[in-house]
N, C-alpha and C positions, 0 to 999 in steps of 0.2 A: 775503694777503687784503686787497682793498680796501677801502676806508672808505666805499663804499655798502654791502658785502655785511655789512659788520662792522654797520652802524646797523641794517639789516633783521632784523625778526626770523627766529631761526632754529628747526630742528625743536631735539629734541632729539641724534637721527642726526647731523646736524650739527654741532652745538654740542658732542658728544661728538668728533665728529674734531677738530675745529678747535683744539680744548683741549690734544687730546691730542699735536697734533702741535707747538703749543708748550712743551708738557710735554717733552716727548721733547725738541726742541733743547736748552732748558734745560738738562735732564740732562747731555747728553753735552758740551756747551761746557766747562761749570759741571765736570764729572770732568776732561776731557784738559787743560784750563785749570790745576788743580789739580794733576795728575800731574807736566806739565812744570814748574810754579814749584818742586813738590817736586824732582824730579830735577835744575832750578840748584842750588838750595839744596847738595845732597846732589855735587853735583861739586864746587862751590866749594873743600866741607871735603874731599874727598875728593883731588881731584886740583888743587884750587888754580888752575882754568880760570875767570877772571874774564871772556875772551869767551863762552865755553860760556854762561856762569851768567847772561850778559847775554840772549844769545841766548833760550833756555827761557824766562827769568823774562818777558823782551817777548812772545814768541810766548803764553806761558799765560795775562799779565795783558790780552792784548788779545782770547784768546777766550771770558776772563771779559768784559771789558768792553762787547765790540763782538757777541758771539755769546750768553752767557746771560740778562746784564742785558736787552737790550732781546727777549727770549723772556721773559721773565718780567714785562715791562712788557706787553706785547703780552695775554698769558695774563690779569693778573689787570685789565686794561681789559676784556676781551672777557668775563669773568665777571663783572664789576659789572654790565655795560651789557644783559646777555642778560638775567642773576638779578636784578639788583637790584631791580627792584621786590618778585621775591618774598622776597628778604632783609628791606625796609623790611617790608612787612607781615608778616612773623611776629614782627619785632622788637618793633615796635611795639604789635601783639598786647597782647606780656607785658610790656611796658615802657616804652611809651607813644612817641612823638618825640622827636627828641632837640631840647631847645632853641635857639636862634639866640644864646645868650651863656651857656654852660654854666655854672651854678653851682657845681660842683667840676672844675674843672677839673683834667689830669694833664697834669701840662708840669715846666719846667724849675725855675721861680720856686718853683714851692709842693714840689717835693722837696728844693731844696736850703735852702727855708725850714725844714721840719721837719726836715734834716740825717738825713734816714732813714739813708742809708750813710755808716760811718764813715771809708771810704775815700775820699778827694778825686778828682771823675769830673768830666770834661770835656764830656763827649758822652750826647745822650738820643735815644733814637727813640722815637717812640709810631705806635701804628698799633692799629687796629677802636674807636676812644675815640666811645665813647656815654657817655650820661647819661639816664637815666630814673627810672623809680620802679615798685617791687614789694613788693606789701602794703603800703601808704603811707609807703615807706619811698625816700627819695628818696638816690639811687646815680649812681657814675660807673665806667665800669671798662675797658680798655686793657692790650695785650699791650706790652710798655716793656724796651727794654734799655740799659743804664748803662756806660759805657767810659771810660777815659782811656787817653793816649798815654803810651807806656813809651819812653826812650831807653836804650837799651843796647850794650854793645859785643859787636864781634863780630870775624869775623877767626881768621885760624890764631894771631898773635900778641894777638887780644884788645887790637888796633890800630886797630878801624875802630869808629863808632858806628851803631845800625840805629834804628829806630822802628817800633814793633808798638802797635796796638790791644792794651789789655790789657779785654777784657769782664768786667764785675764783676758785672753783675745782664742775666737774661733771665727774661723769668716776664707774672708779673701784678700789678699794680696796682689795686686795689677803694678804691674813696674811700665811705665812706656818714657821713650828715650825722645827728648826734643819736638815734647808735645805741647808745653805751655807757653801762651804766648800772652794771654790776659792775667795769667794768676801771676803775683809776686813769688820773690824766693822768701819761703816760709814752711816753719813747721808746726804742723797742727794736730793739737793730741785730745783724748778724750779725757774729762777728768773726772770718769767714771760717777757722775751725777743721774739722776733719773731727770729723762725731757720730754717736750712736746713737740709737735710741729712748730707751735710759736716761738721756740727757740733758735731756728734758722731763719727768722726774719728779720731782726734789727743785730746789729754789732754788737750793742751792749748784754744782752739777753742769751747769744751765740758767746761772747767771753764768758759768761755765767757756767758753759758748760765744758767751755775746750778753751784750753789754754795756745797761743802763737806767739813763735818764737821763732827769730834767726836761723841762720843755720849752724851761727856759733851762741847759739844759746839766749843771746839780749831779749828783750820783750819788742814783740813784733803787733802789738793792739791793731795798730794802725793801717797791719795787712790786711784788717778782715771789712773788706769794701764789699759792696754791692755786687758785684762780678765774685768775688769770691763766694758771697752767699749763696748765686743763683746757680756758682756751680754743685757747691754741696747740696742744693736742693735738688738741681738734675741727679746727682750721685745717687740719692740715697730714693728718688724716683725708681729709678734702673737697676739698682742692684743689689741694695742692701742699708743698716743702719752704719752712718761713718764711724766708726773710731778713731780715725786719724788720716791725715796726707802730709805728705814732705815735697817739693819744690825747690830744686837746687839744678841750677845749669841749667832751664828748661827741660829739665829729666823730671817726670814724677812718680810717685810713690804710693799708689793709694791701699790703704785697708779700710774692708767694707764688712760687718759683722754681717754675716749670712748665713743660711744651709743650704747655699748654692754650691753643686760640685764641679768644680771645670773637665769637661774633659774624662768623664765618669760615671757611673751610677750610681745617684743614696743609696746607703745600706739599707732604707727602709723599702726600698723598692721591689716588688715581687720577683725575685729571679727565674720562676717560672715560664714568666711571659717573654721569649726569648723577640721576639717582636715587639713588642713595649720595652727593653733593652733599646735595642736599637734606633728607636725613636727620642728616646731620651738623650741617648748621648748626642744624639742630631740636635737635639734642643740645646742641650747643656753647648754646642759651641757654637749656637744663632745665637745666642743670649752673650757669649764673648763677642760675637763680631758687634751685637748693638750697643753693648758697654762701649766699645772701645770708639765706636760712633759718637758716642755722646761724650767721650773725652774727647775727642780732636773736636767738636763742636765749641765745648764749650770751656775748655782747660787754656 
């Protein structure tokens, strides 16, 4: 498609094939891409064929690279540029503009300021980060994932060394400023345990999984009270599983592991249905205004 027909506006008829026929590349690059890096993988160990393993792994990382990547750059240009204006005005709607120097910002600086994860992460993405205000409640909020590089051996003899992204955090990120009035200043991290619900019901049980801490580091036990439990059980009610919150100045911080999109469409969503688009992004920002409802409730 060319870059006049792509600036024109289009029907929706239109705008439904065009989506979907980067959708559909995507897909199938993104699988067989996938398939063969598996199948190097899986000779290597198997048959010890290091041309084979070379062979698959180039073929698959390059119709990742050169076939799904740019279908999926393609795909979400062509949905900003058709939608966006009606993205901006619903957003804005309920949440006003976003500023030209955002006051809470979600970046690199102020996560590894409040040391939200206790895990040392190298790597941040943010993507759909607005900043607004709902019921005079001034908000920032962003879909964020958290990574570092893992060096490890590999090899039949556990001879060679490999390097894998290890992702630590994928979810959401809510920044709201001079929300907290029940919860102490505290920060509270995942420490990456497997839980249950009976885990947010007593303090002792809840330290079993997440560590609290100051905001200069001390051991904070004694922040995780009743109100602090009912609020993480409201949290993760409404939005997602906690990984973490931070508490400093009645400012707070929360990360919520989710595949909730703010402000967007899942990639898995049919692009297709250019009216199931539109309903969606409708949803995706009722579901920020009821978030942020149950943090001024209950934060």
């Amino acid at each position: 498609m060319d870059k006049e027909k792509i600036n024109a506006k289009m029907s929706d008829e239109e705008l439904a094939k065009a989506l979907g026929r980067y959708q559909a590349a995507e897909t199938l690059c993104m699988l067989i891409g996938i398939i063969l890096v598996a199948a190097g993988c899986i000779s290597a160990v198997l048959v010890h064929n290091r041309v084979l393993l070379a062979v698959l792994v180039f073929v698959g990382v390059g119709l990742l690279v050169f076939g799904a990547m740019p279908a999926q750059k393609k795909k979400k240009t062509l949905l900003k540029q058709q939608m966006g204006d009606f993205f901006n005005a619903e957003r804005e709607m309920l949440f006003g503009k976003d500023p030209e120097t955002p006051e809470l910002p979600i970046d690199y600086a102020h996560l590894k300021g409040i040391d939200l994860c206790t895990t040392d992460w190298t790597d941040i993405a943010v993507e759909n980060f607005h900043e607004g205000v709902h019921n005079d409640l001034l908000f920032s909020a962003a879909n964020v994932s958290l990574s570092r590089t893992v060096e490890e051996k590999s090899g039949a003899n556990n001879d060679n060394w490999m390097s894998r992204t290890e992702k630590l955090f994928t979810g959401l990120i809510v920044r709201c400023k001079g929300v907290c009035r029940a919860l102490p200043e505290v920060t509270v991290s995942t420490r990456f345990q497997k839980r249950g619900a009976d885990d947010l019901k007593s303090p002792a049980a809840f330290l079993d999984k997440f560590s609290a801490r100051t905001p200069c580091g001390d051991n904070a036990d004694s922040a995780v009270t009743t109100q602090l439990l009912e609020f993480v059980q409201a949290m993760e009610k409404a939005g997602g599983k906690l990984f973490g919150f931070a508490v400093k100045g009645g400012d707070l911080t929360l990360a919520l592991e989710t595949r909730y999109v703010f402000a967007n469409v899942p990639p898995e969503l049919d692009l297709r249905d250019i009216d199931g688009i539109r309903k969606w992004y409708i949803a995706s920002l009722k579901g920020m205004s009821d978030l942020l409802d149950i943090i001024k409730q209950t934060a």
